[in-house]
TORKOL-4160 file (C-alpha; in steps of 0.2 Angstrom, whole numbers, padded with zeros to 4 digits, m for minus):
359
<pt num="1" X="m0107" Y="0481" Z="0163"/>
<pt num="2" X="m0118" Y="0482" Z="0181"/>
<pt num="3" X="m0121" Y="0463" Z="0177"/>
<pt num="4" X="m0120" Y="0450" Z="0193"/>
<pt num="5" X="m0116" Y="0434" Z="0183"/>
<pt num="6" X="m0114" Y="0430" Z="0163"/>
<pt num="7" X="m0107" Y="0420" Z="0151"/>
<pt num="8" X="m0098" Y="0427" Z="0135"/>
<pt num="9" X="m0097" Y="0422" Z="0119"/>
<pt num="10" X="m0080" Y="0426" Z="0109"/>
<pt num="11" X="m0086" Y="0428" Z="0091"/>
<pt num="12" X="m0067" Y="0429" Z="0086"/>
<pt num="13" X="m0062" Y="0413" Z="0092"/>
<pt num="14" X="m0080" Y="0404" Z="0085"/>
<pt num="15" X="m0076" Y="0410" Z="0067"/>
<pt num="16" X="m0058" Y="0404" Z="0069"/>
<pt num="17" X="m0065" Y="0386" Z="0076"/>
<pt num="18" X="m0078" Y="0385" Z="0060"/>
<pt num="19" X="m0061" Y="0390" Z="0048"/>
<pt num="20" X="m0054" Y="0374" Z="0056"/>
<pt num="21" X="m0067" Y="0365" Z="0052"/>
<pt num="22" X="m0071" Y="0369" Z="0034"/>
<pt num="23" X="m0051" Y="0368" Z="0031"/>
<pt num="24" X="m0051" Y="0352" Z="0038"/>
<pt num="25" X="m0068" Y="0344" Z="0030"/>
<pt num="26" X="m0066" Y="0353" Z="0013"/>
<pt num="27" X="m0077" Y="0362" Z="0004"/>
<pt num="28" X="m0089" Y="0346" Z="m0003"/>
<pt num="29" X="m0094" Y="0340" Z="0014"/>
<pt num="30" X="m0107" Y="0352" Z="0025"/>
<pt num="31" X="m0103" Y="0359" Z="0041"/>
<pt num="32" X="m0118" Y="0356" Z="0056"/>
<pt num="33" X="m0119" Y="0362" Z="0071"/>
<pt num="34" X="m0124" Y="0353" Z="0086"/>
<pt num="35" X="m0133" Y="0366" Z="0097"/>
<pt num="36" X="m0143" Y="0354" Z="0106"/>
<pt num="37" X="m0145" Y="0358" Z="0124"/>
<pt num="38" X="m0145" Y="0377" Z="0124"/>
<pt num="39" X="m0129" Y="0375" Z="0112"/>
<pt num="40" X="m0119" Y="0365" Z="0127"/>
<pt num="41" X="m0124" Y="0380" Z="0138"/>
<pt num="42" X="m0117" Y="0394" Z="0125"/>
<pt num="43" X="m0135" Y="0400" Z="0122"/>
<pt num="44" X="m0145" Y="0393" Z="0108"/>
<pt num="45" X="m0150" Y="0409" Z="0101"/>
<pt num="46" X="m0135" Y="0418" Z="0104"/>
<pt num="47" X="m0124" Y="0404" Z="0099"/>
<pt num="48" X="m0131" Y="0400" Z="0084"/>
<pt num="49" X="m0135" Y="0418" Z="0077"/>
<pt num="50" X="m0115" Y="0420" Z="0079"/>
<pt num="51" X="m0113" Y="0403" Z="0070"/>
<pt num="52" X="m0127" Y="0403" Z="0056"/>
<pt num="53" X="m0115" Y="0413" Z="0042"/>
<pt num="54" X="m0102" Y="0399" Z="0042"/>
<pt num="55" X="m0112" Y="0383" Z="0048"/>
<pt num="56" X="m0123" Y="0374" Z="0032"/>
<pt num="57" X="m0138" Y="0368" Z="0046"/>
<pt num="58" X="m0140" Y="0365" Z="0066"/>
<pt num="59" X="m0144" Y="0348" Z="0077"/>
<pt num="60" X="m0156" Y="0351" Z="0091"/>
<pt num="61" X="m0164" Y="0339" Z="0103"/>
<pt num="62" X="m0182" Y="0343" Z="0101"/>
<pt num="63" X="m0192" Y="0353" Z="0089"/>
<pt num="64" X="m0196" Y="0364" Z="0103"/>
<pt num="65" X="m0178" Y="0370" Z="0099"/>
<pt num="66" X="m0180" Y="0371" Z="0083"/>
<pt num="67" X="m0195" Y="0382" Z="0083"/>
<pt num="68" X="m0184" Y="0395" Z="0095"/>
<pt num="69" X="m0170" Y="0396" Z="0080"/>
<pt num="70" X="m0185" Y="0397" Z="0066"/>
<pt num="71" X="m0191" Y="0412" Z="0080"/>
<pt num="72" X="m0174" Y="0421" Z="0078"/>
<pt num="73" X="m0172" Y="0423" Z="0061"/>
<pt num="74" X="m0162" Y="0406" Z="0056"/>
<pt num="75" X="m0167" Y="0400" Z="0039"/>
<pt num="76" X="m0155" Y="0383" Z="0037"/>
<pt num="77" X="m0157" Y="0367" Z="0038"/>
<pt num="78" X="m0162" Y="0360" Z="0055"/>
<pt num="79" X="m0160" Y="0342" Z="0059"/>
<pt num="80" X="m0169" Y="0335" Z="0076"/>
<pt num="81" X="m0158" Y="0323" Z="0082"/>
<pt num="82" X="m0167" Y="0320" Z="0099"/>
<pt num="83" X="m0184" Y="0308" Z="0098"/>
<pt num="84" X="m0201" Y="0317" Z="0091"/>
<pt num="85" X="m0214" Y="0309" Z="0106"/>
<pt num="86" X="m0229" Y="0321" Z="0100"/>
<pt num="87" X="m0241" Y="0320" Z="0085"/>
<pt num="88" X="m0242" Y="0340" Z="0090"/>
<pt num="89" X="m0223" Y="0340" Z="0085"/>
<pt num="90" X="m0224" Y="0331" Z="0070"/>
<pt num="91" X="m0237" Y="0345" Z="0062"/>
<pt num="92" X="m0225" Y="0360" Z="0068"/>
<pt num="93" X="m0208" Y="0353" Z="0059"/>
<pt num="94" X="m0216" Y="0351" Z="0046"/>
<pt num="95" X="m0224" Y="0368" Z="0048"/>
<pt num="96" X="m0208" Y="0376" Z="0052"/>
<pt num="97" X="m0196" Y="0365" Z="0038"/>
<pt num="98" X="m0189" Y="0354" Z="0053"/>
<pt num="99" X="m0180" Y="0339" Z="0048"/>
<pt num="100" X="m0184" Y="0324" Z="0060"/>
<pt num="101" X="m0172" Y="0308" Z="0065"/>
<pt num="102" X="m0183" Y="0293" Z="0065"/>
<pt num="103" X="m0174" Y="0279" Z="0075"/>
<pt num="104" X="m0186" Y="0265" Z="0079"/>
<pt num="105" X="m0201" Y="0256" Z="0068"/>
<pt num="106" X="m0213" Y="0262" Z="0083"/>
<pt num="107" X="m0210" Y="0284" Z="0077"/>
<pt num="108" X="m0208" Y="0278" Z="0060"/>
<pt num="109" X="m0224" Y="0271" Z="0060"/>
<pt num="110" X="m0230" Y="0283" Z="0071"/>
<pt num="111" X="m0222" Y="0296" Z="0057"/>
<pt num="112" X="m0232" Y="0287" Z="0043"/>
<pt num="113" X="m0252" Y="0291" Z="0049"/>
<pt num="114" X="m0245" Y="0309" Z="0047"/>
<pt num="115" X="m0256" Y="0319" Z="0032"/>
<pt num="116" X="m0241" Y="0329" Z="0028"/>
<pt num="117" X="m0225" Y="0324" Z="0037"/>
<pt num="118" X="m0209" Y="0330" Z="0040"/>
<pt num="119" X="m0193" Y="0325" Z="0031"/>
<pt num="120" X="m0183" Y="0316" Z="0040"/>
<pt num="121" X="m0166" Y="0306" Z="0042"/>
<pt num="122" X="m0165" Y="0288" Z="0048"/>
<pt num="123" X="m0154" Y="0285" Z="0061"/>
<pt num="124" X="m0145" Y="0267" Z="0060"/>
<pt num="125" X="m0140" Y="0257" Z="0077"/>
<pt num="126" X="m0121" Y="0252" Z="0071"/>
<pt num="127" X="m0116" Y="0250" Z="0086"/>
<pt num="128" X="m0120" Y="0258" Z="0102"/>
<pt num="129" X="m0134" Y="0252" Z="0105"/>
<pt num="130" X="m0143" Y="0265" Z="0111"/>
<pt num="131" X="m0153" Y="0275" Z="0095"/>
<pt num="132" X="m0158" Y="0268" Z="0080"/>
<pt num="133" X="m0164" Y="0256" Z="0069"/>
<pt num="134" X="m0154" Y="0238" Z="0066"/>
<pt num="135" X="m0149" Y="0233" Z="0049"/>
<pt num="136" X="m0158" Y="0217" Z="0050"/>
<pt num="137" X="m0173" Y="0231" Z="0051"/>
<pt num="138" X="m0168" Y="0241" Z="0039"/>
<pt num="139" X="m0177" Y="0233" Z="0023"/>
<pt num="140" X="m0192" Y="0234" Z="0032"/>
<pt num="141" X="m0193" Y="0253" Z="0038"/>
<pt num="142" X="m0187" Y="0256" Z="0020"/>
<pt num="143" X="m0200" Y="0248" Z="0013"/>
<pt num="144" X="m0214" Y="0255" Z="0024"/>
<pt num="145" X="m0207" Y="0275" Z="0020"/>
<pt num="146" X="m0209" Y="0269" Z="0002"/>
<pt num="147" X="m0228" Y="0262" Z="0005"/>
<pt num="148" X="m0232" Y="0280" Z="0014"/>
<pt num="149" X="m0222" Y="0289" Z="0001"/>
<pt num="150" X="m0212" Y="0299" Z="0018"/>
<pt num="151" X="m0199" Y="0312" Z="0011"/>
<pt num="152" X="m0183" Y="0302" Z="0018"/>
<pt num="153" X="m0169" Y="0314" Z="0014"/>
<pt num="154" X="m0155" Y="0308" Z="0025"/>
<pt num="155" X="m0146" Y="0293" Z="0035"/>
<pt num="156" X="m0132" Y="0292" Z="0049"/>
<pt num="157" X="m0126" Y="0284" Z="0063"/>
<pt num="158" X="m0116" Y="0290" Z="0079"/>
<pt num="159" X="m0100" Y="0282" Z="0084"/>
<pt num="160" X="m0099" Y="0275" Z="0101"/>
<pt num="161" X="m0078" Y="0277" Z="0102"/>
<pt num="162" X="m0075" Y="0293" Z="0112"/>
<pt num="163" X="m0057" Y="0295" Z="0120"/>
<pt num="164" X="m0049" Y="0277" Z="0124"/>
<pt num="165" X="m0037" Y="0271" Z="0108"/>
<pt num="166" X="m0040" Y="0255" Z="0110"/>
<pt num="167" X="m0057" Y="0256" Z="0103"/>
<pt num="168" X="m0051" Y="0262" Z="0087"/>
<pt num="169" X="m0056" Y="0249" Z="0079"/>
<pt num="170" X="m0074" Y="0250" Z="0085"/>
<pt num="171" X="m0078" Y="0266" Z="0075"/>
<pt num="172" X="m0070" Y="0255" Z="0058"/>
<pt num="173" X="m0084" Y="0243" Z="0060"/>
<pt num="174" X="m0098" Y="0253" Z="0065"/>
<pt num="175" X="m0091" Y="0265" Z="0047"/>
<pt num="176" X="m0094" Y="0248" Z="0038"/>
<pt num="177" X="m0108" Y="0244" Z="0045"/>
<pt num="178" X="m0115" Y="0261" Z="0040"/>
<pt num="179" X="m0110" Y="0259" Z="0022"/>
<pt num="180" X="m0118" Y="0241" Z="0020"/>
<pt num="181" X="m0135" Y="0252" Z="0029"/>
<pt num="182" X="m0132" Y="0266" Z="0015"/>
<pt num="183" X="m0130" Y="0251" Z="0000"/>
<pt num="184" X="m0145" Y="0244" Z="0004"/>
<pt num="185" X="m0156" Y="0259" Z="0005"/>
<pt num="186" X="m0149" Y="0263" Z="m0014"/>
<pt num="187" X="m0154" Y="0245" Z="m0017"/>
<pt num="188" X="m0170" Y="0250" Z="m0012"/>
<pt num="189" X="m0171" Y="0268" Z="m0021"/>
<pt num="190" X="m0164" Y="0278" Z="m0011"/>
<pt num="191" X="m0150" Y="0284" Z="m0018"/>
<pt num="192" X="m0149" Y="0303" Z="m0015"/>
<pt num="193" X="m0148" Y="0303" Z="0004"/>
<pt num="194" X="m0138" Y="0316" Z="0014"/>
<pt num="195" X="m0125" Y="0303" Z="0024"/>
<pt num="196" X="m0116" Y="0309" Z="0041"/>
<pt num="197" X="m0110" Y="0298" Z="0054"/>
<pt num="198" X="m0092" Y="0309" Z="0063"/>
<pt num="199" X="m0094" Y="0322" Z="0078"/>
<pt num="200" X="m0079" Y="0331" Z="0083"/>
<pt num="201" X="m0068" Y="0318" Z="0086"/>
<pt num="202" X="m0070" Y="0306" Z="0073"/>
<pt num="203" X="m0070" Y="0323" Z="0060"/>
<pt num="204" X="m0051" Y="0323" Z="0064"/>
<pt num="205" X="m0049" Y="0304" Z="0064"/>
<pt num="206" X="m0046" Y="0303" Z="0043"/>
<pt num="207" X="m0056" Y="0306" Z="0030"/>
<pt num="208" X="m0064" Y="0288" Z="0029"/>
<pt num="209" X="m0080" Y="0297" Z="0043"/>
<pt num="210" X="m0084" Y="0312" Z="0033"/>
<pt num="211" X="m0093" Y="0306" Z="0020"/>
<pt num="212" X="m0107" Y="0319" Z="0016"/>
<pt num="213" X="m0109" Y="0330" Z="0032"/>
<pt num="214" X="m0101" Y="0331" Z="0052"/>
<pt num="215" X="m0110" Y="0335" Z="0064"/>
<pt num="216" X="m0097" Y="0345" Z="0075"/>
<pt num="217" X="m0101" Y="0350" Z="0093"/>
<pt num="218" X="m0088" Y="0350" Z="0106"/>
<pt num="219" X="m0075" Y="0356" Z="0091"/>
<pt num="220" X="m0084" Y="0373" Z="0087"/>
<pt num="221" X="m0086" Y="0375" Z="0106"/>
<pt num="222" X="m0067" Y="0374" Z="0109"/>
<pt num="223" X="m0070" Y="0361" Z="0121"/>
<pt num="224" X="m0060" Y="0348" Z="0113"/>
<pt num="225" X="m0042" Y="0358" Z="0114"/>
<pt num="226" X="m0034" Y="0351" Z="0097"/>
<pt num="227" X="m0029" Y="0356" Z="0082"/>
<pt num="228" X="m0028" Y="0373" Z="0087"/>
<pt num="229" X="m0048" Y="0373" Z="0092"/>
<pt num="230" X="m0051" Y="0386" Z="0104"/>
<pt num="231" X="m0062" Y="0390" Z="0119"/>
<pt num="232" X="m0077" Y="0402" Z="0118"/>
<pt num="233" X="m0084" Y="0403" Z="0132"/>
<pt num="234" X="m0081" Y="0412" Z="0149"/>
<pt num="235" X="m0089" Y="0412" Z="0163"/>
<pt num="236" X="m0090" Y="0427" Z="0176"/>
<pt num="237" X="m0096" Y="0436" Z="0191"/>
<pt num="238" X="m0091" Y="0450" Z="0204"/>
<pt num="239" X="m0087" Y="0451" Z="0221"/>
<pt num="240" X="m0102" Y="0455" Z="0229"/>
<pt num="241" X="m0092" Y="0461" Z="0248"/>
<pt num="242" X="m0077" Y="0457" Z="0258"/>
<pt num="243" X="m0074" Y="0453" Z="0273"/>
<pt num="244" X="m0059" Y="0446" Z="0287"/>
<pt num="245" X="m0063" Y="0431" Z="0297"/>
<pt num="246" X="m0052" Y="0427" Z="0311"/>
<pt num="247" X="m0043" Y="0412" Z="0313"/>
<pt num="248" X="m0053" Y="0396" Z="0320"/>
<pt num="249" X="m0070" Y="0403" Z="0315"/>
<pt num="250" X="m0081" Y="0392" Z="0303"/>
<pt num="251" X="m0088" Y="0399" Z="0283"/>
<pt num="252" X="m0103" Y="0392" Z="0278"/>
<pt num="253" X="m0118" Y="0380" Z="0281"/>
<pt num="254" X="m0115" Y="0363" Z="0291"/>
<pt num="255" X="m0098" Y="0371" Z="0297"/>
<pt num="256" X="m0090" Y="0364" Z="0282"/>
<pt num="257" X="m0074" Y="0372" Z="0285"/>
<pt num="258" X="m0065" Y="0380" Z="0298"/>
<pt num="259" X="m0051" Y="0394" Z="0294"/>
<pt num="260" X="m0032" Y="0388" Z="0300"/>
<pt num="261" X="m0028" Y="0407" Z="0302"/>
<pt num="262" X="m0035" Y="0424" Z="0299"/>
<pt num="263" X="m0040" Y="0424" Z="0279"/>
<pt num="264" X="m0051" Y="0439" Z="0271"/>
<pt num="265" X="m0064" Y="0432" Z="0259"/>
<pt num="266" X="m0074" Y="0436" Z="0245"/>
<pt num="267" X="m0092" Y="0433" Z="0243"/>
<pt num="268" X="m0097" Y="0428" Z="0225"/>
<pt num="269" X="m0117" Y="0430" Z="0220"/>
<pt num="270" X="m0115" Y="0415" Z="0212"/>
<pt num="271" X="m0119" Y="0396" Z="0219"/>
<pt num="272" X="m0127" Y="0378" Z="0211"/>
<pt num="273" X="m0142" Y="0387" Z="0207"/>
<pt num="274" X="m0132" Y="0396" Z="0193"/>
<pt num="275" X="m0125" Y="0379" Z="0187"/>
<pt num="276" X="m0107" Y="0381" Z="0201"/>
<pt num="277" X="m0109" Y="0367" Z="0207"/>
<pt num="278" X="m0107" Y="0360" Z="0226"/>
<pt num="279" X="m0093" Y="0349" Z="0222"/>
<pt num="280" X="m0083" Y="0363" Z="0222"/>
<pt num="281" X="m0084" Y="0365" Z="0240"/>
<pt num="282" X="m0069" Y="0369" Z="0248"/>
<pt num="283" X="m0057" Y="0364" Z="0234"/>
<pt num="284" X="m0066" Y="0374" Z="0218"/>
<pt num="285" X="m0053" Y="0390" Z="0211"/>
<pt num="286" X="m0058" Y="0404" Z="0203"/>
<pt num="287" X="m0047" Y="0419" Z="0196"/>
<pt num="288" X="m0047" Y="0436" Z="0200"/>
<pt num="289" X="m0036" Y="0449" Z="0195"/>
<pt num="290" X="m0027" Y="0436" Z="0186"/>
<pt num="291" X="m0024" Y="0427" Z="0202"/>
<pt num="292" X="m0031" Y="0409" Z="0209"/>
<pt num="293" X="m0043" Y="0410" Z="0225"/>
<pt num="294" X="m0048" Y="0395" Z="0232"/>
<pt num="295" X="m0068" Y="0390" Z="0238"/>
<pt num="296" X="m0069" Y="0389" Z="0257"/>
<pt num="297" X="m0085" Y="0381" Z="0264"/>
<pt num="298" X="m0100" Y="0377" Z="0256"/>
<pt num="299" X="m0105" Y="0381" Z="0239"/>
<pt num="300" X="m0123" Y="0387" Z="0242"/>
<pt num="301" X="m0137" Y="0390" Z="0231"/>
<pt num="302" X="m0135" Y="0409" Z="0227"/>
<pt num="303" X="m0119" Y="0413" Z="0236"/>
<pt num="304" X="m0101" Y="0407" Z="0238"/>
<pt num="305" X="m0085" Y="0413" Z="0247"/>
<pt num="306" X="m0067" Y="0413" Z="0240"/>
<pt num="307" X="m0050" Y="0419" Z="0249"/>
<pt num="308" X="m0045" Y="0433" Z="0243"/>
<pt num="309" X="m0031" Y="0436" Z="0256"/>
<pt num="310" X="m0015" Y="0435" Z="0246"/>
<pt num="311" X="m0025" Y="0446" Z="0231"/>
<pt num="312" X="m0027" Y="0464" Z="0233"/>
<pt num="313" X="m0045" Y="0463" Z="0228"/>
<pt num="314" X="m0061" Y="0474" Z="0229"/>
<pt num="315" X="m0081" Y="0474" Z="0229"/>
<pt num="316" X="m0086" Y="0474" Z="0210"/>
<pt num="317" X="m0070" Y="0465" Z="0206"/>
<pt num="318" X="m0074" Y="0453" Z="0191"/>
<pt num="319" X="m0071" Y="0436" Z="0194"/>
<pt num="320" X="m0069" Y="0421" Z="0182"/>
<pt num="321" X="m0074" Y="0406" Z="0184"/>
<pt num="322" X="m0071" Y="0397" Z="0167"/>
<pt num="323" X="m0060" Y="0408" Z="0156"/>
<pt num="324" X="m0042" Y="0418" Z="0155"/>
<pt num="325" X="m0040" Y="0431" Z="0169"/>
<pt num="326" X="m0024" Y="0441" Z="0164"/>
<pt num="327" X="m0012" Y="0428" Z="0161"/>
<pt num="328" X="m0021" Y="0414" Z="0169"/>
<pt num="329" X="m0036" Y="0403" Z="0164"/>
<pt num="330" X="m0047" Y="0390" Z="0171"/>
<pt num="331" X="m0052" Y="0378" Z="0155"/>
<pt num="332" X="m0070" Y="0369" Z="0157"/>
<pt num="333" X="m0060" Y="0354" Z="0158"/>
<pt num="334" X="m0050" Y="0357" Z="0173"/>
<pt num="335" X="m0067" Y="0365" Z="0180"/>
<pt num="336" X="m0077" Y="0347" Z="0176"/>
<pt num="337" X="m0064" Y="0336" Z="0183"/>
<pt num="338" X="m0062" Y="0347" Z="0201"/>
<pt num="339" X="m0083" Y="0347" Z="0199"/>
<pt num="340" X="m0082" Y="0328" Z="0193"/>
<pt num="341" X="m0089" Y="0329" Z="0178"/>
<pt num="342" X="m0084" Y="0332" Z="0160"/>
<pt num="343" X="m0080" Y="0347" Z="0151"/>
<pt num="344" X="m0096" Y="0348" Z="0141"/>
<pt num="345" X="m0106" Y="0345" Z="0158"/>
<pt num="346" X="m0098" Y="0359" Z="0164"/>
<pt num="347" X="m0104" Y="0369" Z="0154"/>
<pt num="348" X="m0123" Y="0363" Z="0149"/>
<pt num="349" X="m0124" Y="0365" Z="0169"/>
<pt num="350" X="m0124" Y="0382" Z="0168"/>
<pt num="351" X="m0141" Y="0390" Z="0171"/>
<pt num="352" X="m0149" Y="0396" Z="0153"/>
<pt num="353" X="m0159" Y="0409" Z="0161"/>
<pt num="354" X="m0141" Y="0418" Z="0164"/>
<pt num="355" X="m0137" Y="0432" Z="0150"/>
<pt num="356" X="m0125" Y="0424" Z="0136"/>
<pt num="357" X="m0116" Y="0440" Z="0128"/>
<pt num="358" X="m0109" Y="0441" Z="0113"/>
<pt num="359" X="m0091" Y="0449" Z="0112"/>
């Protein structure tokens, strides 16, 4: 491989993620894939052409997306979780048999001067206050997709409890809060709707969340480390040339940093324009040859220098910045807390126009 920078993409470890999964969630509740985002920087093609035999649909944020997976070849339910803001839009999901997430009375009634629109999911405020459609609404939006005859096909709600145990009890009352939604929609007719309200977290949080579908991100990614989930991305570059600087002399723009003794670096053909972020300057690792090398100076745009002075390293040598380097590995985790930022971050930072590989 004469590449300068990619990401890879372990099939293996994808496949044992979805096995999880489907071991965990059964065999009566469907399996979507949140791919929104270039796939949290995997690669929305490749990503999801590696997921599509073991996944029942995918989440995007736009139709845009969608189109690009109905361009590769991927038949399966696609759910837009993201808002529709186009009339354009509306005419292509339902050209391209895109589902669409209505979360406000303004698209729904948007939706409703549609000729021939989309089916959609209605997307319930709970909670979090941030999409969706109050309760005390709920009768009212019910009652105008019944007026227009729209194709509802599905409801759901997004819980707001992420990491902290104390909010526990937060994700309780936004699930009954849910179930009142869905009682009332049957009230009103609708009673074959496609229900989902857990991501990742709240999947492995009892089976009270499932009920008909998850909509799994972080876990198929291996960016949330438990039950046995594992990572599948790597990160990596080469060392583009080497070099000795004597001690006192200064690396980088702005003088960032000036070398305590004589050090030999490594320039990496890599900088924040590829999504390594300047953050990392001066305290960012990376691994080579299995070994940690510490950033020194600035993080620039296209270029960054390591030292490489304790690793008997040479030009071509590949480099890892997130991934296992012989028995070493730098997690996206530790990577977004040194760059400030979290895991999944980390990761969507990295530039989409850089080759994801599929091994």
């Amino acid at each position: 491989m004469n590449k300068k920078v990619w990401v890879e993409i372990n099939t293996k470890a994808l496949r044992k993620n979805i096995f999880t999964l489907r071991s965990h969630i059964g065999g009566k509740v469907k399996l979507l894939a949140v791919i929104k985002s270039n796939a949290y920087g995997h690669g929305l093609i490749a990503f999801s052409q590696a997921a599509v035999s073991g996944v029942d649909g995918f989440c995007v944020d736009s139709v845009i997306e969608g189109i690009k997976l109905r361009r590769a070849g991927i038949k399966k339910t696609i759910l837009v979780l993201g808002p529709t803001l186009h009339k354009d839009d509306i005419k292509k999901a339902r050209r391209e048999k895109i589902t669409l997430s209505v979360s406000s009375m303004d698209a729904l009634r948007e939706l409703s001067r549609s000729v021939y629109p989309p089916a959609i999911h209605i997307k319930i405020d709970t909670g979090m206050h941030r999409q969706g459609i109050y309760i005390a609404d709920l009768k009212k939006a019910l009652a105008l997709i019944k007026q227009k005859n729209l194709p509802l096909v599905g409801i759901y709600t997004h819980f707001a409890f992420v990491k902290n145990p104390k909010h526990k009890g937060f994700t309780k009352v936004q699930s009954v809060q849910f179930t009142k939604a869905f009682e009332i929609a049957k009230e009103m007719g609708f009673s074959r709707l496609l229900r989902h309200a857990a991501a990742t977290r709240a999947t492995f949080d009892g089976r009270t969340y499932l009920f008909d579908a998850v909509r799994v991100g972080k876990g198929l990614y291996g960016l949330w480390s438990k039950k046995g989930l594992t990572p599948v991305l790597s990160w990596r570059t080469r060392i583009s040339e080497i070099k000795n600087v004597p001690k006192g002399a200064y690396v980088g723009y702005d003088l960032t940093e000036r070398v305590k003794k004589n050090v030999r670096i490594a320039v990496l053909p890599i900088g924040y324009w590829h999504g390594f972020p300047r953050s990392l300057s001066s305290h960012g690792e990376v691994l080579i040859r299995g070994r940690r090398a510490r950033v020194v100076g600035r993080v620039s745009m296209d270029l960054t220098v390591v030292d490489i002075t304790n690793i008997n390293a040479r030009v071509g040598d590949v480099v890892t910045l997130i991934g296992e380097s012989g028995k070493n590995r730098i997690t996206a985790e530790e990577f977004g807390e040194k760059a400030h930022m979290s895991n999944s971050e980390s990761t969507t930072h990295i530039n989409p126009l850089i080759e994801r590989i599929l091994t």
